[in-house]
N, C-alpha and C positions, 0 to 999 in steps of 0.2 A: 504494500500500500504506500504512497505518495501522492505530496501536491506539494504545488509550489503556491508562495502566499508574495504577493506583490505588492509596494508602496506605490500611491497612484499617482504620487506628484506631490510639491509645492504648492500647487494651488486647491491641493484636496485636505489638507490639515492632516487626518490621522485617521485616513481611510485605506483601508485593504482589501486586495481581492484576493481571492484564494480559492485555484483552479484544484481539482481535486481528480488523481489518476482516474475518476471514472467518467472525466470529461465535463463536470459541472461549476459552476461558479456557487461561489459566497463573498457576500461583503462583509467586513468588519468595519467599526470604527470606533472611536473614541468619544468619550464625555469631552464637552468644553472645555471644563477646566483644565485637561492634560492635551489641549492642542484639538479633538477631533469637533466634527460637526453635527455628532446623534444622528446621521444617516443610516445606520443600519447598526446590528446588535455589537455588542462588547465579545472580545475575543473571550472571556471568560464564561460568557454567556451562552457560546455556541458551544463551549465543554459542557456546559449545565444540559443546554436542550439536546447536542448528541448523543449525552446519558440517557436521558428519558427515552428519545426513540431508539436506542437502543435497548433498551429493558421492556419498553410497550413492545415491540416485534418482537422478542422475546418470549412475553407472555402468550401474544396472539397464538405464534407457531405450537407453544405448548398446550395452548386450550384448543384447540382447533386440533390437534394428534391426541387427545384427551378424548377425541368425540364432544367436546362441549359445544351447543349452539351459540358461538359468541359472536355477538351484531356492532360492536363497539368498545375502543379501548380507550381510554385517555387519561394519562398521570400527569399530575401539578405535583413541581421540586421548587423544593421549597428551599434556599442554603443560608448558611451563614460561612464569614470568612474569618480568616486571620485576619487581625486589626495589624500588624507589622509585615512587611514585606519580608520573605514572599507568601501573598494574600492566599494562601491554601484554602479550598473549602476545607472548614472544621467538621461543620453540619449538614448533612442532607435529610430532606427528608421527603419521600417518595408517595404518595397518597394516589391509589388507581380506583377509577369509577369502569367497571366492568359493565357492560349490556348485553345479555342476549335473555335466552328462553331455556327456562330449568337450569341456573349452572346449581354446580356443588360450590358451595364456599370451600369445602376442604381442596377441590381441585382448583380454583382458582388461589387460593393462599398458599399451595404448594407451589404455583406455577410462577408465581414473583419469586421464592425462597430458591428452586432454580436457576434463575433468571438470576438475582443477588448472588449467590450463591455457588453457580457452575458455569451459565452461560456469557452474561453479560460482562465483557473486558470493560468498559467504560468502569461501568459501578464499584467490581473489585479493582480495581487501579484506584480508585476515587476514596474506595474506604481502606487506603493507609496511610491517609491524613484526614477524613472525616468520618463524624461519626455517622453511620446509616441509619435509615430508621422508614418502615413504609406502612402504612392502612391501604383498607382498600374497603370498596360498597360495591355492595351487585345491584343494578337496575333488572330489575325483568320485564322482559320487552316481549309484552303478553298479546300486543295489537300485531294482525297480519299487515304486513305490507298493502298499500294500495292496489288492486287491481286494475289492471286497464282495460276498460271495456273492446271488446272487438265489433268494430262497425261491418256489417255486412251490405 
């Protein structure tokens, strides 16, 4: 895995792009106060959010090989940092709202504990300088999909 992460100039303050070996862009940039213009997230920010999708895919592929009917994934991280450089996360904290139709709680709270656990590089890289910590809620998504009528 590789990318190369590029300064956009002098006339961009503390803006970065960052091409990614699988041919995609992201931009970074900076708070004001340290030169950037708040155009796009903090480089610290995109380690927070490529934790999260990496443990929500995580979860999916394991409820989904579970046989669970799951219709919806999404976890809010929550962190706290170091107050002295370098700004390590201390604290995460991982809280998933689950959707689908009949899960098992014990298979969905297994399938994070995996994910922390065995699959997810981000998180364990991340928890040996922060402390982890996740909830989680099942929705049950008890309504059929809409149907669409067929006009003959």
């Amino acid at each position: 895995m590789e990318c190369t992460v590029r300064w956009t100039g002098l006339s961009s303050g503390m803006t970065f792009l960052a091409e990614t070996g699988s041919g995609h862009v992201v931009a970074m940039d900076g708070a004001p106060d340290g030169g950037g213009r708040n155009l796009a997230p903090r480089p610290m920010e995109v380690v927070l959010l490529g934790t999260g999708g990496c443990t929500a895919y995580d979860v999916v592929v394991i409820l989904r090989k579970s046989g669970q009917d799951i219709r919806g994934c999404e976890v809010t991280l929550k962190s706290e940092r170091a107050e002295q450089d370098p700004k390590v996360f201390t604290k995460i904290h991982f809280h998933f709202t689950v959707r689908g139709r009949n899960l098992k709680p014990n298979v969905v709270e297994r399938a994070i504990k995996l994910s922390h656990d065995k699959y997810c590089s981000a998180s364990i890289m991340l928890e040996k300088t922060a402390e982890i910590t996740h909830s989680f809620e099942i929705v049950d998504d008890l309504a059929d999909p809409p149907q669409q009528l067929q006009q003959q």
